[in-house]
PDB file with SEQRES, HELIX, SHEET and CRYST1 records, atoms N, CA, C and O in Angstrom:
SEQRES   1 A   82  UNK UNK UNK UNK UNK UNK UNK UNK UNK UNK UNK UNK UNK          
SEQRES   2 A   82  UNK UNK UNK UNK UNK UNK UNK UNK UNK UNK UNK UNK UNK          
SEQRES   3 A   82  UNK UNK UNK UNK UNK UNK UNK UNK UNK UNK UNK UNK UNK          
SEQRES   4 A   82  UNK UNK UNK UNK UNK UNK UNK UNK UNK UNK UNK UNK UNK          
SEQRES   5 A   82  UNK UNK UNK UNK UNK UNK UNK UNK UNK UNK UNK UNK UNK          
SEQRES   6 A   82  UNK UNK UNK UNK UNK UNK UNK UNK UNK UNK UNK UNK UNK          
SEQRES   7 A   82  UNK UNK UNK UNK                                              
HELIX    1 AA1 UNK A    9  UNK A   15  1                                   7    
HELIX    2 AA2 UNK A   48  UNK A   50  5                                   3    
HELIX    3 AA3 UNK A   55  UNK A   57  5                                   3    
HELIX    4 AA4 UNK A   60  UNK A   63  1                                   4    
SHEET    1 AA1 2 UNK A  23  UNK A  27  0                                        
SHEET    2 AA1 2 UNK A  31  UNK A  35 -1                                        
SHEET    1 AA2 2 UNK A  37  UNK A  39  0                                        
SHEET    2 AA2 2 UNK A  44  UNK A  46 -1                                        
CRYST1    1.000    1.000    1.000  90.00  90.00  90.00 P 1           1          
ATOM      1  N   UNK A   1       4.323   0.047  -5.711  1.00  0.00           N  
ATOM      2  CA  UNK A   1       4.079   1.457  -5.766  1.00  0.00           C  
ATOM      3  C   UNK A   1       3.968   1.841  -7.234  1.00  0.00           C  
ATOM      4  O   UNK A   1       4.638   1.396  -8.166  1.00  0.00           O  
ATOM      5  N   UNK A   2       2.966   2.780  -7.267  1.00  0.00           N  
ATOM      6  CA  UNK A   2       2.836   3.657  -8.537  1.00  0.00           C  
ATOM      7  C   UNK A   2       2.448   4.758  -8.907  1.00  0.00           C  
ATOM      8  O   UNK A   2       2.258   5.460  -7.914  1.00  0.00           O  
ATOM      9  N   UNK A   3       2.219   5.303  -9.869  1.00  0.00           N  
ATOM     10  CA  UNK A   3       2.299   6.496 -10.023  1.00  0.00           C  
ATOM     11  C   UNK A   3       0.988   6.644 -11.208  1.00  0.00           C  
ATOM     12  O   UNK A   3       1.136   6.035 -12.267  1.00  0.00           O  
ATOM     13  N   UNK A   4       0.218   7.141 -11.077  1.00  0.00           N  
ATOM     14  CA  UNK A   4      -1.047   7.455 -11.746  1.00  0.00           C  
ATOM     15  C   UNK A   4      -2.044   8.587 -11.361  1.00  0.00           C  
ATOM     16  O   UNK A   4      -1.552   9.416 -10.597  1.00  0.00           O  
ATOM     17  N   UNK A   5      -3.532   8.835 -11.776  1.00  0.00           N  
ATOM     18  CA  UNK A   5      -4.432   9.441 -11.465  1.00  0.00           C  
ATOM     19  C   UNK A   5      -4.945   8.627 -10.487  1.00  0.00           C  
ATOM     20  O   UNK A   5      -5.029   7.399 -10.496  1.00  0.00           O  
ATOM     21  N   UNK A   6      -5.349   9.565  -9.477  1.00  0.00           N  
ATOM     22  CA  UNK A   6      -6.167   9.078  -8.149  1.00  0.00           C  
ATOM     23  C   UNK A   6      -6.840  10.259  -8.200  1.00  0.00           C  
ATOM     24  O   UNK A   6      -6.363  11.392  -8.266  1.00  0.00           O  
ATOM     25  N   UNK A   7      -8.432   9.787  -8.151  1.00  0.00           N  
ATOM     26  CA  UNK A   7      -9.644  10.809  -7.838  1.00  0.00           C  
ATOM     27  C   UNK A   7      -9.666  10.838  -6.737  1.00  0.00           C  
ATOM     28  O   UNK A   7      -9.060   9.852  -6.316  1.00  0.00           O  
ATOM     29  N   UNK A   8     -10.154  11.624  -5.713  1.00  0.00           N  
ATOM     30  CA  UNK A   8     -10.087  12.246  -4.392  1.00  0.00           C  
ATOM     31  C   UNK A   8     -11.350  11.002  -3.591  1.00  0.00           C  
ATOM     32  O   UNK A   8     -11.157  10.455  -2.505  1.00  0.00           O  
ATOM     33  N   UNK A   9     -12.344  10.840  -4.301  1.00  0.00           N  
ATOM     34  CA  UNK A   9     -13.421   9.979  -3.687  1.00  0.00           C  
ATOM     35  C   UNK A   9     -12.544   8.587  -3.788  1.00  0.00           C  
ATOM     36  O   UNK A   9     -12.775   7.839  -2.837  1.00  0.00           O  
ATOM     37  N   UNK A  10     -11.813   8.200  -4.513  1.00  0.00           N  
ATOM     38  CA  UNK A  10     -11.398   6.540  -4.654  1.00  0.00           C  
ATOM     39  C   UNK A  10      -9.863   6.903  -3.301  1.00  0.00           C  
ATOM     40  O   UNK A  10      -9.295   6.015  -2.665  1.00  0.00           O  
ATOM     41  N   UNK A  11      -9.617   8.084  -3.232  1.00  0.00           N  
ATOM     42  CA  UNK A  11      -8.878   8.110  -2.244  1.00  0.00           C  
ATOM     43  C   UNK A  11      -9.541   7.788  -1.022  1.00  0.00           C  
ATOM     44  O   UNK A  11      -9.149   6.828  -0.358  1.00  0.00           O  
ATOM     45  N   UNK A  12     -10.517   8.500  -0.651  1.00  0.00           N  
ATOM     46  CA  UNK A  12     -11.469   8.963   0.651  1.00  0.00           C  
ATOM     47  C   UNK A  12     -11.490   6.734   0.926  1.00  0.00           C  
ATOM     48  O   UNK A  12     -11.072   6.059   1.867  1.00  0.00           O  
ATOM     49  N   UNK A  13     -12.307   6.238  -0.656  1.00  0.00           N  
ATOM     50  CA  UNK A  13     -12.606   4.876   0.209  1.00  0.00           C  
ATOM     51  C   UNK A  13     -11.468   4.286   0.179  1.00  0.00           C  
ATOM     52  O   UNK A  13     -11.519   3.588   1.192  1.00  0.00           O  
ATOM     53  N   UNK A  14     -10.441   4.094  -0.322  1.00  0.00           N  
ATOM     54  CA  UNK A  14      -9.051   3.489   0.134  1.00  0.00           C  
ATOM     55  C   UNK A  14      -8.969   3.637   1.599  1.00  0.00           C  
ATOM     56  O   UNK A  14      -9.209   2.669   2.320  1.00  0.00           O  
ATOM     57  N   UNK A  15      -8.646   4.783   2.086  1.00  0.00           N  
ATOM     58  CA  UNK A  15      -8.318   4.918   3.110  1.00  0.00           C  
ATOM     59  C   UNK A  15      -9.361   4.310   4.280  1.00  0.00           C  
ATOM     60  O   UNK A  15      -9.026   3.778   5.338  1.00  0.00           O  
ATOM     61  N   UNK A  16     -11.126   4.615   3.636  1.00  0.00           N  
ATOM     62  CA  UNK A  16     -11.768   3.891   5.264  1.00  0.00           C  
ATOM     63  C   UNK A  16     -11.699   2.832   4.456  1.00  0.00           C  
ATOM     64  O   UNK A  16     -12.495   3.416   3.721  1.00  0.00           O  
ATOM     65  N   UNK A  17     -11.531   1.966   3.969  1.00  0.00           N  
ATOM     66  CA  UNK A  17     -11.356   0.507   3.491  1.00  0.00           C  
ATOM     67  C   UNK A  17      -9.802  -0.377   4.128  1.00  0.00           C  
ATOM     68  O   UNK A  17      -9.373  -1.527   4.213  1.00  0.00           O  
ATOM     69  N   UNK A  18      -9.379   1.021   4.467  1.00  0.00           N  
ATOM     70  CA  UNK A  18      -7.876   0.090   5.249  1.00  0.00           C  
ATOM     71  C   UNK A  18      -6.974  -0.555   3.805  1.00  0.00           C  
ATOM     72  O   UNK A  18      -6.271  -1.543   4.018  1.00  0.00           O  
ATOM     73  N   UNK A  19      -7.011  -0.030   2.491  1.00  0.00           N  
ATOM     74  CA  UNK A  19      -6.492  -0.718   1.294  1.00  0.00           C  
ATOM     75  C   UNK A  19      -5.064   0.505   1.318  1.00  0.00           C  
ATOM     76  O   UNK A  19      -3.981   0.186   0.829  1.00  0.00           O  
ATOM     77  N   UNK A  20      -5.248   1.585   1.816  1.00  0.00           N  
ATOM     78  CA  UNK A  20      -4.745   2.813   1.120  1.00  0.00           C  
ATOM     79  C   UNK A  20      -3.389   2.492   2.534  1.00  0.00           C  
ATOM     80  O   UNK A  20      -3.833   2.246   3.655  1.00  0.00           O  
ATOM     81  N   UNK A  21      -1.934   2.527   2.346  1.00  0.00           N  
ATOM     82  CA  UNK A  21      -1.540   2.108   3.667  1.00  0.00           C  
ATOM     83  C   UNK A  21      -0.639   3.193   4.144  1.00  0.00           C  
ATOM     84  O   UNK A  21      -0.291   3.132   5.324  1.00  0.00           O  
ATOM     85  N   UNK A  22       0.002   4.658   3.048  1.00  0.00           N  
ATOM     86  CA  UNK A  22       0.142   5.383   3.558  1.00  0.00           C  
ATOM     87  C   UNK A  22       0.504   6.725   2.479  1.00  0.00           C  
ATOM     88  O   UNK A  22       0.816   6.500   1.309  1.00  0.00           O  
ATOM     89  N   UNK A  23       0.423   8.083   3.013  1.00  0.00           N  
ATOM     90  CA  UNK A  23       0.517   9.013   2.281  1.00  0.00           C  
ATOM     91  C   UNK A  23       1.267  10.048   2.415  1.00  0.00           C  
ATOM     92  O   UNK A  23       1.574  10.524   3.508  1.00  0.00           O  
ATOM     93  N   UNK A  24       1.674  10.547   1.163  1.00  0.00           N  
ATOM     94  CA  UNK A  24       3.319  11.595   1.875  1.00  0.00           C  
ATOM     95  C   UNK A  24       2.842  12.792   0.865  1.00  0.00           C  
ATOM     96  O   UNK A  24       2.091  12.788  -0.111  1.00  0.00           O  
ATOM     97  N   UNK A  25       3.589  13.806   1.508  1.00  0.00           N  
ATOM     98  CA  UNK A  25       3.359  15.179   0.131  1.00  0.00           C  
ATOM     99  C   UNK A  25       5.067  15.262  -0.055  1.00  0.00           C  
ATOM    100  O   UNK A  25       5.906  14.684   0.636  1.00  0.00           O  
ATOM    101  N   UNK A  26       5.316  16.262  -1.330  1.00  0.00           N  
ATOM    102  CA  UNK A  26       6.914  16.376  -0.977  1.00  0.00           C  
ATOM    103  C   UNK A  26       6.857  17.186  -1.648  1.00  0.00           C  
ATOM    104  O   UNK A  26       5.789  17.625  -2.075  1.00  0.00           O  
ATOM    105  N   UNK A  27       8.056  17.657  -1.963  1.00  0.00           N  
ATOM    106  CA  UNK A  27       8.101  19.568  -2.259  1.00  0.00           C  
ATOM    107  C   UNK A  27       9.481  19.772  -1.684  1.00  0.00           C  
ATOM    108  O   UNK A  27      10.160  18.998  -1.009  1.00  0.00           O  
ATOM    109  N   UNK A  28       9.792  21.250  -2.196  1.00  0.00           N  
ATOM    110  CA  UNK A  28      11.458  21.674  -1.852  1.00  0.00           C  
ATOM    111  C   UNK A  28      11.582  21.877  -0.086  1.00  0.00           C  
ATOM    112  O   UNK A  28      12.306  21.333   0.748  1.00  0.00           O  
ATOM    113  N   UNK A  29      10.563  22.874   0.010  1.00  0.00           N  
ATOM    114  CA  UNK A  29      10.859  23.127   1.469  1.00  0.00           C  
ATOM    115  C   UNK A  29      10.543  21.591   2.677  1.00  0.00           C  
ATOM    116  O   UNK A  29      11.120  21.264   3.714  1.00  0.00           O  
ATOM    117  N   UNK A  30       9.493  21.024   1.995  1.00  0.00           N  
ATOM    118  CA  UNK A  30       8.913  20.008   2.871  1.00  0.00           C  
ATOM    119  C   UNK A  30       9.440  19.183   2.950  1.00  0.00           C  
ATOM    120  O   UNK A  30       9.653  18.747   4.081  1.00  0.00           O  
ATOM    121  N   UNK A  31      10.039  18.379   1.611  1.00  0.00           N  
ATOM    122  CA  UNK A  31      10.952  17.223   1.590  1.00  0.00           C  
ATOM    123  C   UNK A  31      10.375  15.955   0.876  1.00  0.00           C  
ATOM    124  O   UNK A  31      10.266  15.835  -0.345  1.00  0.00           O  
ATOM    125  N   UNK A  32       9.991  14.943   1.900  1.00  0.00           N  
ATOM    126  CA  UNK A  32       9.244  13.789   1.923  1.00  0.00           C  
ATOM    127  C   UNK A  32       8.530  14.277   3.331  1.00  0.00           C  
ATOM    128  O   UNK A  32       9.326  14.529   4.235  1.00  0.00           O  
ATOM    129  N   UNK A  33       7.245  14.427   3.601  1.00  0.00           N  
ATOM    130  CA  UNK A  33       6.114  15.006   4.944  1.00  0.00           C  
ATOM    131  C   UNK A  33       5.435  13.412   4.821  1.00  0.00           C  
ATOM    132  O   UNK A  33       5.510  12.774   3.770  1.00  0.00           O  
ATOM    133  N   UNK A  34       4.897  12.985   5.818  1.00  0.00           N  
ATOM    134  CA  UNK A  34       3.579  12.007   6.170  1.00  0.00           C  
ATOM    135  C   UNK A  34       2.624  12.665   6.541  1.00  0.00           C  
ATOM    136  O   UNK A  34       2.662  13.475   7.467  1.00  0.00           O  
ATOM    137  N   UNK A  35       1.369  12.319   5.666  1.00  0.00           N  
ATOM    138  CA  UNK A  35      -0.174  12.835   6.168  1.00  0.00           C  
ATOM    139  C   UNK A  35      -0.221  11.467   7.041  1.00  0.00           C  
ATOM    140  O   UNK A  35       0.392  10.436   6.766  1.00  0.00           O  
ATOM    141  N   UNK A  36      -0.856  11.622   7.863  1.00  0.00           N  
ATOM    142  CA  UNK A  36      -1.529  10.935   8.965  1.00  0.00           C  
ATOM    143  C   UNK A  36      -2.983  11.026   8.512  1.00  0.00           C  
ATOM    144  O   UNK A  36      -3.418   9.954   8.091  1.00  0.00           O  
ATOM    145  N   UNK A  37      -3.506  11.650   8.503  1.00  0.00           N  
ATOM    146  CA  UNK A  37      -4.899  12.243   8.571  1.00  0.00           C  
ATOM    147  C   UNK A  37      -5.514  12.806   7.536  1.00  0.00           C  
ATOM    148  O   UNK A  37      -4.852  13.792   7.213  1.00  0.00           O  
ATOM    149  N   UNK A  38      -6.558  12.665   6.769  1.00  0.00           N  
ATOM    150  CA  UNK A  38      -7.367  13.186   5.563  1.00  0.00           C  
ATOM    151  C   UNK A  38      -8.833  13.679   6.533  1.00  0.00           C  
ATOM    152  O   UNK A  38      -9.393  13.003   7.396  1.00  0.00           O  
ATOM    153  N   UNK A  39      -9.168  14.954   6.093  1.00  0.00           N  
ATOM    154  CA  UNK A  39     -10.022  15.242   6.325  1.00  0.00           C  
ATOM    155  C   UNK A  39     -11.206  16.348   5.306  1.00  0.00           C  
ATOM    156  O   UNK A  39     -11.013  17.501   4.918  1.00  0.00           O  
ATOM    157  N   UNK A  40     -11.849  15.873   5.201  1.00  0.00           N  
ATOM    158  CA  UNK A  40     -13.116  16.432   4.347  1.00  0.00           C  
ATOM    159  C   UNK A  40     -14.873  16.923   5.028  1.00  0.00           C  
ATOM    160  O   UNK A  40     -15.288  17.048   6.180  1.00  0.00           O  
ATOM    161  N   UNK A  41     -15.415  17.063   3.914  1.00  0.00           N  
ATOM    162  CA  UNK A  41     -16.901  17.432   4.618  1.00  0.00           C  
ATOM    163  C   UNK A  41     -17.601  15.801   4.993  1.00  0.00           C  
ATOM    164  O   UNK A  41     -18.210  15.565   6.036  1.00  0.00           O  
ATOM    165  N   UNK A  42     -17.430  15.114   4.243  1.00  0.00           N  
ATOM    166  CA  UNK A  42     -17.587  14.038   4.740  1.00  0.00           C  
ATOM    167  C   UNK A  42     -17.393  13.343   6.046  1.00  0.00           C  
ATOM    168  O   UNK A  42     -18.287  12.710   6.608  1.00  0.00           O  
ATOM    169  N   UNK A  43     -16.044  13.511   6.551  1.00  0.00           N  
ATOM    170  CA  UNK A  43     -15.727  13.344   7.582  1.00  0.00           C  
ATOM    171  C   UNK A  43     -13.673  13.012   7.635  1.00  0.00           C  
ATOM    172  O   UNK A  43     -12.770  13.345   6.867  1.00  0.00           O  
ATOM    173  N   UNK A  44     -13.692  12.408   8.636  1.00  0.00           N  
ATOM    174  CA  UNK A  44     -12.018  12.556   9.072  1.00  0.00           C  
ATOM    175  C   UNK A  44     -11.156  10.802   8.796  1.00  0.00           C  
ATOM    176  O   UNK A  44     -11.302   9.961   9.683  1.00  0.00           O  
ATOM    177  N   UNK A  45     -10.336  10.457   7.556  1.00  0.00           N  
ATOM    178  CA  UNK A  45      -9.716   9.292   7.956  1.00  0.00           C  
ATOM    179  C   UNK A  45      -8.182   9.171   8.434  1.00  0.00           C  
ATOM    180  O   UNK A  45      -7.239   9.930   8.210  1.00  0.00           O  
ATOM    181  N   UNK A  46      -8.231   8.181   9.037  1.00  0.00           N  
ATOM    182  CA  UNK A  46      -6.659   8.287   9.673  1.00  0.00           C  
ATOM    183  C   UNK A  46      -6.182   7.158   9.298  1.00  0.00           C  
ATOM    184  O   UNK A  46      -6.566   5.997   9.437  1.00  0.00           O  
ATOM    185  N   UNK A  47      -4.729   7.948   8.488  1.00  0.00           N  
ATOM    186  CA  UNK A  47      -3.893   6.678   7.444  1.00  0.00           C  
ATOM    187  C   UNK A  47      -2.898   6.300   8.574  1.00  0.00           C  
ATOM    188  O   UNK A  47      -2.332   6.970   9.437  1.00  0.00           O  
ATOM    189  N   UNK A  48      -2.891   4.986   8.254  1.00  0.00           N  
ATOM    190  CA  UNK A  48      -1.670   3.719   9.199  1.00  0.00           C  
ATOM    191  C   UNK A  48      -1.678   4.273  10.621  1.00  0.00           C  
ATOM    192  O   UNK A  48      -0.757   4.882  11.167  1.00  0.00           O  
ATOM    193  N   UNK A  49      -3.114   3.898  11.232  1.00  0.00           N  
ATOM    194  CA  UNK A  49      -2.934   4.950  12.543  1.00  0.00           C  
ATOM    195  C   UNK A  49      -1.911   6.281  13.103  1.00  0.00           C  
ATOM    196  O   UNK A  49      -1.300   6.386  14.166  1.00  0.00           O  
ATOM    197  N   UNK A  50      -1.996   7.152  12.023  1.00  0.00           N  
ATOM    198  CA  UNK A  50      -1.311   8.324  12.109  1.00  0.00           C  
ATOM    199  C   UNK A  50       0.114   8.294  12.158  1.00  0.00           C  
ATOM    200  O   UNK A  50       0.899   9.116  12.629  1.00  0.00           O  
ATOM    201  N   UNK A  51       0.306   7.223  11.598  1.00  0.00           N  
ATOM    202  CA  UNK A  51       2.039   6.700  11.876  1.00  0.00           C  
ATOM    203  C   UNK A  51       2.562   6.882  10.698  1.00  0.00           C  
ATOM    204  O   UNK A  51       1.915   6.503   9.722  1.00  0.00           O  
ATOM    205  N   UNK A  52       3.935   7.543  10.507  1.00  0.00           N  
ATOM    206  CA  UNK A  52       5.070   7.642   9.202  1.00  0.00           C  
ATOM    207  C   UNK A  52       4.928   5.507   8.728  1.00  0.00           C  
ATOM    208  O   UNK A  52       5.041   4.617   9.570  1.00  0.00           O  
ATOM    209  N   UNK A  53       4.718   5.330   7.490  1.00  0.00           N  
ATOM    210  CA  UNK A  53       4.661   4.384   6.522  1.00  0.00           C  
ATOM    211  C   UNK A  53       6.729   4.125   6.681  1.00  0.00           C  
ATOM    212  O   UNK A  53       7.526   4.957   7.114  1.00  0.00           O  
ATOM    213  N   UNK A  54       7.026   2.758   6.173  1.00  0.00           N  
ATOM    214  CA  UNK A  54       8.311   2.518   5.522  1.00  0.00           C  
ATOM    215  C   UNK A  54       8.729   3.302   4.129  1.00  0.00           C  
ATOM    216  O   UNK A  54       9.813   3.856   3.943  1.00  0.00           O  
ATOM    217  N   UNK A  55       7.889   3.244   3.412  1.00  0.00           N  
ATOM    218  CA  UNK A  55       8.203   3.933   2.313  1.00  0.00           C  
ATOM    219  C   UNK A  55       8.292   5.441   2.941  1.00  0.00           C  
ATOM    220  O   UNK A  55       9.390   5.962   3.135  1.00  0.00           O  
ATOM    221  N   UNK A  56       7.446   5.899   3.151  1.00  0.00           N  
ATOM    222  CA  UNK A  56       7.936   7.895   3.431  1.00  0.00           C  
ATOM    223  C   UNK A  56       8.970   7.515   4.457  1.00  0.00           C  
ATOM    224  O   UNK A  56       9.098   8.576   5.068  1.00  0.00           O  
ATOM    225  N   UNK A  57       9.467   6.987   4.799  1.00  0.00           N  
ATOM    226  CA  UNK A  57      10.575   7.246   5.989  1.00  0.00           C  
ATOM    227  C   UNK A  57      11.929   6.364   4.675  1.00  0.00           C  
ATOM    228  O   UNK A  57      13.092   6.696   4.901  1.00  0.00           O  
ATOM    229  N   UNK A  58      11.760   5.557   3.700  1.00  0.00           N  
ATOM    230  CA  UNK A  58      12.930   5.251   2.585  1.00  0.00           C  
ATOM    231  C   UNK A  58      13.047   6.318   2.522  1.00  0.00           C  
ATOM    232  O   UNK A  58      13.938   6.960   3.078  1.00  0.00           O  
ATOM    233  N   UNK A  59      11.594   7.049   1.370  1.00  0.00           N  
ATOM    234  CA  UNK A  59      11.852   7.643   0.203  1.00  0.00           C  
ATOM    235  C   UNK A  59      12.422   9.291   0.730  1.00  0.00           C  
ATOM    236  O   UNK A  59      12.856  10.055  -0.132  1.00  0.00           O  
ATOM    237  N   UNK A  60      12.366   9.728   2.219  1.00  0.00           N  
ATOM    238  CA  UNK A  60      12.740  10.849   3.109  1.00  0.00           C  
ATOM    239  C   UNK A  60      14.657  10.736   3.464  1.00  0.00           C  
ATOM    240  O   UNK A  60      15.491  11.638   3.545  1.00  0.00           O  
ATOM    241  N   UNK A  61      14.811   9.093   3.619  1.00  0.00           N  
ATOM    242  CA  UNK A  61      16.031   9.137   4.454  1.00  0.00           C  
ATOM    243  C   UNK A  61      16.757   8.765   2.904  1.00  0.00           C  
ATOM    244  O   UNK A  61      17.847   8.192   2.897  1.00  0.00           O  
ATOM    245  N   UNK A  62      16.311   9.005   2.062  1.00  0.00           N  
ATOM    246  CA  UNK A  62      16.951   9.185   0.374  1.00  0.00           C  
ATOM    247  C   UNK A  62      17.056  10.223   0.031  1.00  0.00           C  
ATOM    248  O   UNK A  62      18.063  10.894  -0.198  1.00  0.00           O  
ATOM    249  N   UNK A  63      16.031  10.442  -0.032  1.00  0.00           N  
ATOM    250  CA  UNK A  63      16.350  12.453  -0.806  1.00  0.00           C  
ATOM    251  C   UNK A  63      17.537  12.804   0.440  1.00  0.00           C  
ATOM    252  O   UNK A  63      18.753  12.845   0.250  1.00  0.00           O  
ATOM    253  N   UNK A  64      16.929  13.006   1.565  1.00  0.00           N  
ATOM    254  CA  UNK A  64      17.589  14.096   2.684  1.00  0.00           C  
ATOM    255  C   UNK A  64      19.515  13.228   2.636  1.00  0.00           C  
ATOM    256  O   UNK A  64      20.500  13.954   2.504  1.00  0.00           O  
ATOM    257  N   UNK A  65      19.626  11.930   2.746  1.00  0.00           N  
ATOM    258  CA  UNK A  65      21.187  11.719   2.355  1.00  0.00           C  
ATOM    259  C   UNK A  65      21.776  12.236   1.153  1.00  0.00           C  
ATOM    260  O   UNK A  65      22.977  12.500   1.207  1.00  0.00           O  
ATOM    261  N   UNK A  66      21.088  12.452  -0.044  1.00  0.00           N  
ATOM    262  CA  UNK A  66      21.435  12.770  -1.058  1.00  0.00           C  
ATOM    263  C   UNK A  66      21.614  14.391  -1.039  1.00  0.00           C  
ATOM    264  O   UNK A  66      22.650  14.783  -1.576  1.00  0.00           O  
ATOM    265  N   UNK A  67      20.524  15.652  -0.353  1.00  0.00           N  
ATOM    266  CA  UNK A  67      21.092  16.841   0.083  1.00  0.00           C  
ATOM    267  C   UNK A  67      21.949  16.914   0.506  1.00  0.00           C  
ATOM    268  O   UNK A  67      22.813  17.575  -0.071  1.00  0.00           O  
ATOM    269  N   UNK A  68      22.333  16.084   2.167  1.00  0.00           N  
ATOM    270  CA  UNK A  68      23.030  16.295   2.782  1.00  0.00           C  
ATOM    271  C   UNK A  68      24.362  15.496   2.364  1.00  0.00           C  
ATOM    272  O   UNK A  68      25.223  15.301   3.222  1.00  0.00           O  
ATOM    273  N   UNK A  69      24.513  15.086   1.196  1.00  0.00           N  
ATOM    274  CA  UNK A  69      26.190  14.684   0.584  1.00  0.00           C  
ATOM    275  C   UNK A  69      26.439  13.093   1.492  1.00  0.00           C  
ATOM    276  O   UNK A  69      27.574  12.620   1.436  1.00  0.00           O  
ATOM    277  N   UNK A  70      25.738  12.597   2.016  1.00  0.00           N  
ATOM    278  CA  UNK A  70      25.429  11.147   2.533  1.00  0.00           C  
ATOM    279  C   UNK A  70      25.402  10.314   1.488  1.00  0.00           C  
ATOM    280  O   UNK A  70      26.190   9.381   1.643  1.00  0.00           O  
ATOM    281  N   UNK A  71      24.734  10.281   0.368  1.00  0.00           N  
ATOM    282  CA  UNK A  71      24.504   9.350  -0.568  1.00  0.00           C  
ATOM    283  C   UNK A  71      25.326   8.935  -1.581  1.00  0.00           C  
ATOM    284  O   UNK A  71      25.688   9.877  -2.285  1.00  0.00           O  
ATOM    285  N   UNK A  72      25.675   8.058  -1.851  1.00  0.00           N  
ATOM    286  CA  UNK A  72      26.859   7.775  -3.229  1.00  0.00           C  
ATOM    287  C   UNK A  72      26.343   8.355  -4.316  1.00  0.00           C  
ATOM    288  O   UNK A  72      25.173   8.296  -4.694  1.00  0.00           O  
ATOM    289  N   UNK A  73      27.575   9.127  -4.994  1.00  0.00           N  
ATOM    290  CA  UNK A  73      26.661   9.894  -6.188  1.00  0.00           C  
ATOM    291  C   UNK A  73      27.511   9.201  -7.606  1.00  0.00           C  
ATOM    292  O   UNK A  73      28.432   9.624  -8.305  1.00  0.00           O  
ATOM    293  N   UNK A  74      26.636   7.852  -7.617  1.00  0.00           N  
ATOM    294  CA  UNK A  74      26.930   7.082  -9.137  1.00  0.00           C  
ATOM    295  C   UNK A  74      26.945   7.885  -9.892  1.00  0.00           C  
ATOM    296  O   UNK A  74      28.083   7.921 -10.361  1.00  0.00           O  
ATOM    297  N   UNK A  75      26.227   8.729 -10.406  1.00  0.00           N  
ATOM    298  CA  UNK A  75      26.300   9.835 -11.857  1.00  0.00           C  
ATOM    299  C   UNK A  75      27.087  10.306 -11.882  1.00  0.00           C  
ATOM    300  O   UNK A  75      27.423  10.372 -13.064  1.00  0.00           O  
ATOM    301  N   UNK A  76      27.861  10.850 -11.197  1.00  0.00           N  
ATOM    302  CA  UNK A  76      28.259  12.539 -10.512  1.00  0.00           C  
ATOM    303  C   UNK A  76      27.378  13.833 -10.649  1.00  0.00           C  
ATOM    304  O   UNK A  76      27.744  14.819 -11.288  1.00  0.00           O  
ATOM    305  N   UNK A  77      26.498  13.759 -10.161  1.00  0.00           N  
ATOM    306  CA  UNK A  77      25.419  14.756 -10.618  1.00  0.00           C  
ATOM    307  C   UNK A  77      25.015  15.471  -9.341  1.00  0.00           C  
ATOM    308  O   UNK A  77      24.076  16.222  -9.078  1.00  0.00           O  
ATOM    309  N   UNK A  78      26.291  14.872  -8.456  1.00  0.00           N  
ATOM    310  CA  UNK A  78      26.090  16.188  -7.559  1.00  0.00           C  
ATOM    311  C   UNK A  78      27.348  18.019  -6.838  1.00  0.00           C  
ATOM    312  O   UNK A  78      28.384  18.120  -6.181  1.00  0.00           O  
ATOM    313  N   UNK A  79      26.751  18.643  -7.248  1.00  0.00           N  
ATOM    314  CA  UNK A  79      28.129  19.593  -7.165  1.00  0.00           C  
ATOM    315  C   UNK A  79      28.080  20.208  -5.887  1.00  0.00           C  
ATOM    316  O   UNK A  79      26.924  20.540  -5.623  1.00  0.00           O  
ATOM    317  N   UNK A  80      28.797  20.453  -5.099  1.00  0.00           N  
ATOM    318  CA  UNK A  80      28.998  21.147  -4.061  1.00  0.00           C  
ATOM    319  C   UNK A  80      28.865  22.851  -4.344  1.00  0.00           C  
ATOM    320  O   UNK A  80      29.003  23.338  -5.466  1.00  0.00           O  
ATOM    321  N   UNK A  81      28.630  23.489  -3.356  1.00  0.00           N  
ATOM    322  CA  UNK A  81      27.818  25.081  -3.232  1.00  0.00           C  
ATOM    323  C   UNK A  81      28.583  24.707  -2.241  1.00  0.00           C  
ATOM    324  O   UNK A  81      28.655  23.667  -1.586  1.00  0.00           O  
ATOM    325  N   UNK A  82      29.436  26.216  -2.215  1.00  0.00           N  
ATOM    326  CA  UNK A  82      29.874  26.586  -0.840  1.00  0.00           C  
ATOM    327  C   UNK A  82      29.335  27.862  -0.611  1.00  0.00           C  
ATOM    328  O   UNK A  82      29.534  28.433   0.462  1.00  0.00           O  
TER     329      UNK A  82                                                      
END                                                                             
């Protein structure tokens, strides 16, 4: 996994090329989300047959233990809100 620029067309052929194997958005309210599905004027591709990837279901059941006070907090960098 990495982290770089991806142009939207080298996305589009990843995905009908079967190279691209899965895609997540994330954000405060959303979390870690799975796209299933890209769709454009071009037409419609469907990532890992519309199925949640291993990684978005890690990198989801990480953050969300770490909200929810589940996760070991090596730093201490987490404070409780009551």
């Amino acid at each position: 996994m990495r982290e770089e620029p991806y142009a939207i067309d080298q996305l589009y052929a990843d995905a009908k090329s079967g190279h691209l194997k899965e895609v997540f958005a994330c954000g405060t309210a959303a979390v870690v989300t799975p796209i299933g599905t890209l769709k454009s004027a071009e037409g419609t591709c469907v990532i890992n047959e519309g199925k949640t990837g291993e990684v978005t279901t890690a990198l989801r059941k990480a953050l969300c233990d770490i909200q929810y006070g589940r996760a070991n907090d090596a730093h201490n960098w987490v404070k409780r809100v009551s």
